[in-house]
N, C-alpha and C positions, 0 to 999 in steps of 0.2 A: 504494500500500500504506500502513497504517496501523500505528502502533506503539498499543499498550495502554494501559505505564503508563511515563513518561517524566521523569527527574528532569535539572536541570542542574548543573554542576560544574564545577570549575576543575583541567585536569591539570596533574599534575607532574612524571611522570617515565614511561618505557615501559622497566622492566626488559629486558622481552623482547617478541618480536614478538607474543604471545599475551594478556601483561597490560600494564598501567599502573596508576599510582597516582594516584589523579584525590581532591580534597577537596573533599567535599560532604555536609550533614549538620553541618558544623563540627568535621570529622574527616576524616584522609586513607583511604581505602579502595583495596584492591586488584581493578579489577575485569578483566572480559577484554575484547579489542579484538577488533570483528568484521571483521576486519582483518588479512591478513598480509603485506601492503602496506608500504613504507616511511614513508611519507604526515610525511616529516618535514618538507614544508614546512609541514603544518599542523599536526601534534601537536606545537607548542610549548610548555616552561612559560608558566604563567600565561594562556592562552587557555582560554575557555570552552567547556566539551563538552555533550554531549548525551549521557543515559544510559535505557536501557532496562531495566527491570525483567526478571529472568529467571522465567521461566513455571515452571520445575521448581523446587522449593525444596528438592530435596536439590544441587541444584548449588553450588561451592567457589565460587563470586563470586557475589554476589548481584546485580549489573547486568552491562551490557556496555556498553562504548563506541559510539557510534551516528553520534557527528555532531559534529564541530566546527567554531568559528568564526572564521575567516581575514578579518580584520577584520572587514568590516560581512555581509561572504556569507558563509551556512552552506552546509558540503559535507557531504553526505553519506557516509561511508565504509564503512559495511555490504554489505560484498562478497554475502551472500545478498539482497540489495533490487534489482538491477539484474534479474536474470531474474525477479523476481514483478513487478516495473514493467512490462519487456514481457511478459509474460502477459496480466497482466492490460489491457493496453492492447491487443494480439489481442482478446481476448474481450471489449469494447468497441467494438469495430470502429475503432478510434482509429489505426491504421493501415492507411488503404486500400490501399495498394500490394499488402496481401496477398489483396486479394480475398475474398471473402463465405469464409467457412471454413467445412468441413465436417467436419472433426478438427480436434483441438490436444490435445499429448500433451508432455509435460516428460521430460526424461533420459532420451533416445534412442540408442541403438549403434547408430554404424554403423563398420564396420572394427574400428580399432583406439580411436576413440575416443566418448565419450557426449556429444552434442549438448544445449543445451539445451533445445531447443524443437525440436517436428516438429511441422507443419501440414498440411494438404490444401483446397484448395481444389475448386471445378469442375470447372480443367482442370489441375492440376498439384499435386503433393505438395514438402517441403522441409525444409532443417534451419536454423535460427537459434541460433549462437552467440553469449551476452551478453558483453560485455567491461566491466565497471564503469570509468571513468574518472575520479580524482580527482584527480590533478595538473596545476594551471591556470600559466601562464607569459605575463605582457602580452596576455591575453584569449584565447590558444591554450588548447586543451583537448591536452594529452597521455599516450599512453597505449605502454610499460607505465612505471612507476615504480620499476621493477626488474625485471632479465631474470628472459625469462620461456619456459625451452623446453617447458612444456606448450602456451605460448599458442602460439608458433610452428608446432607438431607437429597442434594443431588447426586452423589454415587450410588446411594442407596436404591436411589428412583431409579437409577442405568441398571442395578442389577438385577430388580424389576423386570424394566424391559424384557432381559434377556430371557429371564422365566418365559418371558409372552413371545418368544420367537427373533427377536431383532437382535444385529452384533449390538454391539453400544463399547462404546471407548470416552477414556477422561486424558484430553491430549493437553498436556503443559508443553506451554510456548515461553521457553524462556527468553528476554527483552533485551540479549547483550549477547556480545560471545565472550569467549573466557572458559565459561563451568565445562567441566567434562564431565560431571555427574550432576544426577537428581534425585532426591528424596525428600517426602514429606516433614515436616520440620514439626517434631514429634513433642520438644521440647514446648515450642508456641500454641499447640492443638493436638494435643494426643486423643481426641474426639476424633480430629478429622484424620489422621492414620492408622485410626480402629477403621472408620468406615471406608475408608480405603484399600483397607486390607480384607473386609468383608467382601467389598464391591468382586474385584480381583478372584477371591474366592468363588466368586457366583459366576465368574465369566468374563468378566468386565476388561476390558483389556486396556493398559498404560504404555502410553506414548509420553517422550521428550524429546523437543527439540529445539535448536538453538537458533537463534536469529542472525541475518547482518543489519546493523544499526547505524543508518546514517540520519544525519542531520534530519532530512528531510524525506525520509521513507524508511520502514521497515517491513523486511522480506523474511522466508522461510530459509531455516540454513540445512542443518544437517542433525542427526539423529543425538540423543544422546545416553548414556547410561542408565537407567534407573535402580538406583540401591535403596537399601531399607525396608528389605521381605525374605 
């Protein structure tokens, strides 16, 4: 995916989980975080971010937060970019494991919860839930950065599915390169690597993969490890 129009900036402060106060222009500006994420390893003062112009110009911030830089690696932190990544890397054919596709259809119910992806291939239909990943630790990619019992409540509903006939997969996309592994961060949510580990049990099958992270787009990269089972 591709961003428009992309300014950089240096933040200073995250009042709240929704805004920050990022100085760029040679003025401090209020903008919003696409982001509800803690992400305090990287939104530090005085690190350089990445900002996106907002499309609506009656909106109350005129960019949003997109991207910062933890020392020499940009991470990506735009919670809506991880499911147009895999999207648009299905429709690509960038992931063969899914087989030649015959559908692809975005925010899908099933139960009680909306998937983000449903596919069909040849011989089989399915659901793909995105997980964004933005918290890096000694080359580990972990995920969540803070509990998270919608996340948990949706593996649960994928292994679901599978009872009812459909593949169903929980694909983390991590926002950086760097990690050569991934695992649920057990320490943050041991709720949600119980039912991760449930999920898995039932069927459910985990994917990681790593992104390339430029200024102004982030793409699908390459597979990565998964530990912690």
């Amino acid at each position: 995916m591709k961003y428009e129009t992309i300014k950089q900036g240096i933040f200073i402060e995250r009042p709240n989980r929704f805004i920050a106060r990022v100085l760029f222009n040679e003025k401090a500006e209020t903008v919003h975080v696409k982001n509800t994420g803690r992400c305090r390893e990287i939104l530090i003062p005085g690190v350089k971010v990445i900002l996106e112009k907002a499309k609506h110009k009656e909106r109350k911030t005129a960019y949003s937060l997109i991207a910062a830089y933890k020392g020499v690696t940009l991470i990506n932190i735009d919670s809506q970019a991880p499911n147009q990544v895999v999207y648009e890397a299905l429709q690509q054919g960038l992931l063969p494991q899914f087989g030649n596709l015959t559908r692809l259809l975005r925010e899908v119910r099933f139960g009680n919860s909306r998937f983000d992806i449903y596919y069909e291939n040849e011989s089989e239909s399915g659901f793909i839930e995105v997980k964004g990943v933005t918290l890096e630790r000694d080359g580990m990619a972990l995920f969540p950065d803070a509990p998270t019992e919608r996340g948990a409540k949706h593996l649960l509903e994928l292994a679901e599915a599978v009872k009812s006939g459909f593949k169903a997969h929980v694909f983390f996309l991590i926002q950086m390169k760097g990690p050569d592994r991934f695992q649920p961060n057990t320490i943050m949510d041991p709720k949600f690597t119980e039912s991760l580990q449930l999920a898995r049990n039932g069927g459910v099958e985990i994917l990681a993969y790593d992104t390339v992270v430029r200024e102004d787009s982030l793409i699908m990269g390459e597979p990565v490890e998964v530990d912690g089972f």
